[in-house]
Residue, then its C-alpha position, 0 to 999 in steps of 0.5 A: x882347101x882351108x889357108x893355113x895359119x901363118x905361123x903353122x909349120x911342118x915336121x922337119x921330117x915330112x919336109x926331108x921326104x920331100x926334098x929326097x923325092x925333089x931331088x931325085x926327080x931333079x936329078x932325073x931330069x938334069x940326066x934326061x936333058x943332058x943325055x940329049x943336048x950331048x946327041x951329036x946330030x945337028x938341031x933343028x928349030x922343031x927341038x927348040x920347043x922342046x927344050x925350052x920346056x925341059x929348061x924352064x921346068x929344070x929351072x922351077x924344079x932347082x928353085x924349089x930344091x933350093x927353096x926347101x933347103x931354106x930353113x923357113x921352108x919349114x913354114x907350112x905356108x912357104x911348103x905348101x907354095x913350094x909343092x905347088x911350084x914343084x909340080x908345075x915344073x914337073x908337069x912342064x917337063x912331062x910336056x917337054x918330054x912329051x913333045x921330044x918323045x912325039x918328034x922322035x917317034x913321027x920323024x921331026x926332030x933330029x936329036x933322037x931319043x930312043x937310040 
């Protein structure tokens, strides 16, 4: 994929679609992790690896929110580093899932997901 120019930038309104669609995944996964971490029952060290994955994911997920809130996010250099980013976090939180998901399923960890 060709490097854009340095000075090229975005329509305002292709980087608002984004950040609806950034935002509502965000929120997604901000309901996900809270809805788990509030399970009464009791941790144990197969949640931990989990929910570091959640946690790093959230985070680059609210950095890049924040990062297409800037005004310079109209850049499409400073955009495009963004996307990048974003799908970063969204694949770690996949995995995060995933992993939650397979504990619960085989029996391992005992903050349950599905009931």
């Amino acid at each position: 994929m060709p490097e854009p120019d340095p000075e090229e930038k975005i329509d305002a309104t292709f980087r608002n679609g984004s950040l609806t669609a950034a935002g509502i995944i965000l929120g997604f996964s901000l309901s996900f992790i809270g809805r788990w971490v509030s399970n009464p029952k009791d941790w144990s060290a197969i949640d931990i690896a989990p929910m570091v994955l959640l946690t790093v994911g959230i985070a680059l997920q609210v950095k890049v929110f924040a990062d297409l809130l800037a005004r310079d996010s109209l850049i499409a250099e400073k955009y495009d580093r963004a996307r990048r980013l974003f799908l970063i976090g969204l694949v770690i939180v996949a995995i995060g899932m995933g992993i939650a998901l397979l504990n619960d399923i085989l029996g391992l960890g005992s903050m349950q997901m599905l009931g």
